[in-house]
N, C-alpha and C positions, 0 to 999 in steps of 0.2 A: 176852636179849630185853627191849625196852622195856616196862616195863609199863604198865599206864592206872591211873595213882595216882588216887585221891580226892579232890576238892579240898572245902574244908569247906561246910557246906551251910546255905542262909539259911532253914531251914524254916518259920517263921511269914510272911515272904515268900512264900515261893513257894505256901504256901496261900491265901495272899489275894490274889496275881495270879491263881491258878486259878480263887479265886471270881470274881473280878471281870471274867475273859477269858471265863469261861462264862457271864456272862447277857449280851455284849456277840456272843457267837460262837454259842451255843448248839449242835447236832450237829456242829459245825464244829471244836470241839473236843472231842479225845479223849484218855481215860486208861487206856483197855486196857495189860494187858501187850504183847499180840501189835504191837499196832499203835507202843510206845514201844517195842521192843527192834526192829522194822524201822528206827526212825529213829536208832537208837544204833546200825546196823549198820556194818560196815566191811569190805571184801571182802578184808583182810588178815588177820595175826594177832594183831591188839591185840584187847585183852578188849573186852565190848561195855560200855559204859555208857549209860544211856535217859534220856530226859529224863524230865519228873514228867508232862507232857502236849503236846499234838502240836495247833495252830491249823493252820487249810488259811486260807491268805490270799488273795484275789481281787485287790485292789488295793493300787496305793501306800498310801492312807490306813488301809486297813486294817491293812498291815506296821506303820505308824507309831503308831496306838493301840497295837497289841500293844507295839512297843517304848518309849511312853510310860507304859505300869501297868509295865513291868518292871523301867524305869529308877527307877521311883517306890520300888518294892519293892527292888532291889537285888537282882532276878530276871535270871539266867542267860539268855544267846537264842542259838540256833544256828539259823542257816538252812540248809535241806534241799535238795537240788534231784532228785536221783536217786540220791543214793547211792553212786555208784561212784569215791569216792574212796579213797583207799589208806594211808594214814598218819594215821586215826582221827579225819577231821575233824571230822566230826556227832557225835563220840563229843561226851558230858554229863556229863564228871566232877564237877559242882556241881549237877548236876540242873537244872533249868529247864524251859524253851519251847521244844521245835523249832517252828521256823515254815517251814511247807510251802508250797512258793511251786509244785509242781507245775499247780496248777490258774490258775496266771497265766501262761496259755502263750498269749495271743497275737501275732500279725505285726500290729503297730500301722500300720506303713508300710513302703511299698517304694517309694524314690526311684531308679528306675534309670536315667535318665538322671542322676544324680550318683553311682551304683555304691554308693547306702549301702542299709539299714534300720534300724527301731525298733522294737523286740521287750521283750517281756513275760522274766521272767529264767528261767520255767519251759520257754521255748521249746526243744524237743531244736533239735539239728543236723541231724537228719535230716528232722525236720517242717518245718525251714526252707528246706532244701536242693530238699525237694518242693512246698515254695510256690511258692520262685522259679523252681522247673525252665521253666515253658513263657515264663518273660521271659527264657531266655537268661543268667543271670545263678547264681551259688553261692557261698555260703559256704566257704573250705577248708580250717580248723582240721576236724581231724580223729584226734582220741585216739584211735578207737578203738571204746570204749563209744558209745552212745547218750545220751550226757551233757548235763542242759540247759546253755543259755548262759550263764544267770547264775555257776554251780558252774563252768563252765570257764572264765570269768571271775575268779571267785575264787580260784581255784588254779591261774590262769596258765595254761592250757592251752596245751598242742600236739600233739602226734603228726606223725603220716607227713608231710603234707605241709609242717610246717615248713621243711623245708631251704631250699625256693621262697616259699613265702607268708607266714613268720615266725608267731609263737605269738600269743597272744590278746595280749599290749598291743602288736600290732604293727595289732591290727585290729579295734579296739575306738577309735571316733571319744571317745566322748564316753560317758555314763552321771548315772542316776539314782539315788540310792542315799539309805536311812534311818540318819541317824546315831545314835548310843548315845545320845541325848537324846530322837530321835523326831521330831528336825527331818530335812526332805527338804532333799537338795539335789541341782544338776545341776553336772556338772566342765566343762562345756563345751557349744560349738554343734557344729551340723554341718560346719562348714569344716574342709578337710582338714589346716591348719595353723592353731596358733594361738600366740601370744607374751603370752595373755595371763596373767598368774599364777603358782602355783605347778600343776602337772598335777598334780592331785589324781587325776584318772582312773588315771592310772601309779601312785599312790600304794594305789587301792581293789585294784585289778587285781594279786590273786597274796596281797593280806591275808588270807584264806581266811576272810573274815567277822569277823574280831576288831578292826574299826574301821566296821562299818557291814554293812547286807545291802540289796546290791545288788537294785534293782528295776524296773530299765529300763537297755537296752543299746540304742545307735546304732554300728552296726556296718560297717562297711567290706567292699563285695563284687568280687565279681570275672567278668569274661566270662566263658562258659564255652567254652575251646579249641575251634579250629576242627576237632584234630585232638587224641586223645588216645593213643598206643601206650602198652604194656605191654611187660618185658620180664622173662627169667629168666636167671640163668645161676650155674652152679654152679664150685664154687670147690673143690681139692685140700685146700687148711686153712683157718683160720679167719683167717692173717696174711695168705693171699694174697688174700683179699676183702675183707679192711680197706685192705691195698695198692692195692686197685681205687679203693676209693671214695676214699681221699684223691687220688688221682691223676685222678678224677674231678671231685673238688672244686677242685682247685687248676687245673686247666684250664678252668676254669669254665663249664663246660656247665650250663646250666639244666634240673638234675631236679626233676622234682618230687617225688617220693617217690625212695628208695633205702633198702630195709630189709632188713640180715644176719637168716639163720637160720644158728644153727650146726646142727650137724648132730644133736644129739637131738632140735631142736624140727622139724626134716626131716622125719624118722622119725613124729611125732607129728602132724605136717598130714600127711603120706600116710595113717594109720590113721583121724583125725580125719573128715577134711574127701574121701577119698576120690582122692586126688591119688597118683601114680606118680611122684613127683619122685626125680634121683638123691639118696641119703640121703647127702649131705657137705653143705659150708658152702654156703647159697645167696644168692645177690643177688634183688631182686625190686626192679623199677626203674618208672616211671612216667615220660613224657616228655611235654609240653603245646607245642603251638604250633600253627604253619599244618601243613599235611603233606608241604610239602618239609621244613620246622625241623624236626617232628618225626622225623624219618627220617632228618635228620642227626643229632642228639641222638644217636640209637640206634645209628647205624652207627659214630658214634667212640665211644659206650663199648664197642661189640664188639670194636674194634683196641686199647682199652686192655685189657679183661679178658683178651684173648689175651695179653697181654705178662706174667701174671700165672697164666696154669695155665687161666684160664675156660673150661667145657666146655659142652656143650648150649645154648649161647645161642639162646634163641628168643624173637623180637619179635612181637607180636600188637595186632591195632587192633580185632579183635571183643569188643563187649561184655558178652557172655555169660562170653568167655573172664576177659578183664579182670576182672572180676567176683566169679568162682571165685577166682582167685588173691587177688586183696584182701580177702576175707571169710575165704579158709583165715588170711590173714597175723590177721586183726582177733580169729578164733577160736582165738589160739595160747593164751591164759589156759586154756581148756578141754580145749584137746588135750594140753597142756602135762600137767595132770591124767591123764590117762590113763597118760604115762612109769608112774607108781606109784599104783595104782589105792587111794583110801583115803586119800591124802594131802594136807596141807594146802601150801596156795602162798605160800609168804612172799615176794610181790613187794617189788619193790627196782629202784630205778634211780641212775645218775651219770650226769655226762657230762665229756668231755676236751675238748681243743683237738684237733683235727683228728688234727696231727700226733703224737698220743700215746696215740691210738684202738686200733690193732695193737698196741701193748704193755700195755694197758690192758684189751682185750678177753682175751688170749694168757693175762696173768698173771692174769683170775679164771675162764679154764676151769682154770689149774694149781692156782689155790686149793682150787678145788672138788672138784678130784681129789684133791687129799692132805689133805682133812679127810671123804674118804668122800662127798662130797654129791652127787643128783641133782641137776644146776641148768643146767636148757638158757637159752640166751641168744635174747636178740632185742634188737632195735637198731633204729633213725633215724637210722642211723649216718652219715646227710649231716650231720650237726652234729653227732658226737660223741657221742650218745645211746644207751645200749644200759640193755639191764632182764637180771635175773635172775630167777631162780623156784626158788631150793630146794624141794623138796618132801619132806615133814617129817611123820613121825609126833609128831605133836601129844601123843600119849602118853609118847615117849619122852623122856627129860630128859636125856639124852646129846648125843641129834640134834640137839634145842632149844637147848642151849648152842653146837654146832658152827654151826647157821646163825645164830646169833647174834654169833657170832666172826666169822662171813666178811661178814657184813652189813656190823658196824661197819670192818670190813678193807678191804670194797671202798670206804665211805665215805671212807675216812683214803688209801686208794691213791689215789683223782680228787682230791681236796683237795689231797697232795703233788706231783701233776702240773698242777696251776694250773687244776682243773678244780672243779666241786660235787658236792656229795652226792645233791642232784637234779635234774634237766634239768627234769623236768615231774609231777609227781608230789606235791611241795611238802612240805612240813616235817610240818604236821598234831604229834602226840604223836609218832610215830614217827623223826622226824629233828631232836627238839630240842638232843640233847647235841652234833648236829655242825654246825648253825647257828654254834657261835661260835668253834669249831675254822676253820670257813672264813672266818670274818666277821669274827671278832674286836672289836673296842671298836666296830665298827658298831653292832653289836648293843643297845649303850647309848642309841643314836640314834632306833632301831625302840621300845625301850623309853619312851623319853620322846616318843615321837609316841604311843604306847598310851596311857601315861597321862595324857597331856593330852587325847585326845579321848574316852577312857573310864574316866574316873578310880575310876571302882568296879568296873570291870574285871569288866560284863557280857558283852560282845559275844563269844562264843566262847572262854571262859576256857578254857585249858590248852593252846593252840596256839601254834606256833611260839616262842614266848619263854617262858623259865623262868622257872619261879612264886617 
């Protein structure tokens, strides 16, 4: 298991940015224990590490004083947004300044006749999604979690509907962002193309805060379908529904969502979430357009999953129904939990090329099986995307080495099929030693972009690149 090493610590710094953030911030900054090991939290299994204290930031200028006493001091800064990232991003192994940007959560603007907005970076996805709801218009990066914009920004977001709408630097116009100096700057205008520069935007976007923290987002929207179905359908094995879906993809039918459950996470949304689903591999598919498009969509993936064993297929355009099923999918982290009640979830994700999905999927249930592990699978599997979840007596140091094995196994399996170590999920502490196993002398490139735009190597030290 990766551990959260210590990196060494500026402690006469960071006591005098504390003094100096507290008569500039006053209750605004906090030093509890409870409230700094919330912000060193990590919903995986890396150790926690807390920062020294925790600023709640209201505006740009205010991120930017905090990062101009820190820069001064050679003070640590990790930006916050909700927490639900997975590979220790907030973690503080040098101690420092989490800067809580939760309370910069507003909708600046909404340009709907040019299909964008301009949002605060604390804004969730879901508080946006209900802004825009009565203009007809949505956001459709969708992880998952209730994650803000800024953090899914940071660490490149996607989930379910990538397959159709592509991940956050697909849909991310332009940005505002505080650099390791405390200078602001903007990567771009509103236009939907631009030739001007280097795209520095693509460059912020997936840095997970270690060249800047993000503070305004111009975001790219979308109509919301005339016509939205649902559909299900279960599958004999786990090869014959990756069969579907590549067979799906390659005929290029526009899904929008398409997400494998193997059959223990089945078993775990039926107990969960309350659902009678048959307990084998299941598809759960999402189709967007007019309501003849969408009804075609659905009718030709039913003549392919039949070529492939598909049973129960059922299409549904009630939103209730809809609903149920994408909340049981969103709530598999939880139900996942229950397989072994006590246990901890060492999430983990890759992703393949298409065609290398079915054997990739295939060979970490056989992993799993013959290192003893609980680890039901789920997937995005419209791009090659699937996740794991061992489930792990945190006591036992047997188990802890076995998922620890299959982890770095399944990392080094996507990497030898031309695939990553993570689709969306991001490096954080937890994926640094196979950063360069995929990447190789790039790496050197990421490195000398770090240290020329943060050469004391404040901005979220210990992520992504080794120390």
């Amino acid at each position: 298991m990766v551990q959260a090493t210590d990196l060494p610590r500026n402690e006469s710094g960071i006591e005098t940015a504390i003094g100096i953030l507290k008569q500039r911030f006053g209750d605004r900054l906090q030093t509890g224990a409870a409230i700094r090991e919330q912000h060193g939290h990590t919903t995986t299994w890396i150790e926690n590490q807390r920062p020294d204290a925790v600023v709640f930031a209201h505006t740009t200028e205010e991120v930017s004083d905090i990062v101009k006493t820190c820069a001064a001091h050679k003070v640590p800064v990790i930006a916050f947004g909700t927490g639900t990232s997975l590979e220790g991003h907030v973690n503080a192994p040098a101690g420092g300044i989490s800067v809580d940007l939760t309370e910069m959560n507003q909708v600046l603007a909404v340009h709907s006749e040019d299909l964008d907005c301009v949002v605060q970076p604390g804004v969730t996805r879901e508080d946006l999604n209900t802004h825009l709801r009565d203009q007809g218009l949505f956001f459709p990066i969708d992880p998952g979690a209730n994650a803000s914009l800024g953090g899914m920004a940071a660490t490149r977001a996607s989930g379910t509907n990538a397959v159709r709408y592509g991940t956050m630097k697909d849909n991310v116009l332009s940005l505002e962002a505080v650099m390791p100096d405390g200078q602001v700057i903007r990567t771009g205008r509103r236009a939907r193309k631009s030739s001007a520069g280097y795209d520095l935007a693509r460059l912020m976007i997936g840095a997970e805060g270690t060249l800047g923290i993000i503070t305004e987002l111009t975001l790219r929207l979308h109509g919301i379908p005339e016509a939205i179905s649902s559909a299900r359908c279960s599958f004999p094995t786990v090869d014959a529904a990756c069969q579907a879906v590549m067979m799906t993809i390659q005929y290029g039918i526009p899904v929008a969502r398409i997400e494998l459950l193997d059959e223990m996470s089945v078993k775990a949304a039926n107990a969960y979430s309350g659902l009678t689903l048959p307990e084998t591999p299941l598809l759960l598919l999402e189709f967007h357009g007019s309501e003849s498009g969408a009804a075609e969509q659905a009718e030709t993936f039913g003549q392919i999953a039949q070529e492939f064993g598909g049973a129960d297929f059922a299409v549904t355009s009630s939103t209730e129904e809809r609903n149920k099923l994408w909340q049981a999918r969103h709530d598999m982290y939880w139900a996942s939990l229950q397989l072994r009640p006590g246990a901890h979830g060492m999430s983990t994700d890759v992703c393949v090329p298409i065609s290398r999905l079915a054997e990739a999927v295939g060979a970490a249930q056989d992993k799993a099986t013959e290192l003893g592990l609980i680890a039901p699978i789920v997937g995005h599997v419209g791009d090659g995307n699937f996740h794991t979840l061992p489930l792990i007596d945190m006591e036992n140091a047997d188990e802890i080495a076995k998922a620890n094995e299959f982890v770095g196994w399944l990392n080094d399996l996507a990497i030898s099929m031309e695939g990553t170590c993570t689709g969306e999920h991001g490096i954080g502490q937890g994926k640094r030693p196979y950063l360069i196993k995929e990447l190789g002398a790039a790496t050197q490139y990421m490195a000398a972009i770090k240290a020329a735009l943060d050469p004391d190597n404040i901005m979220n030290p210990g992520k992504i690149l080794s120390d």
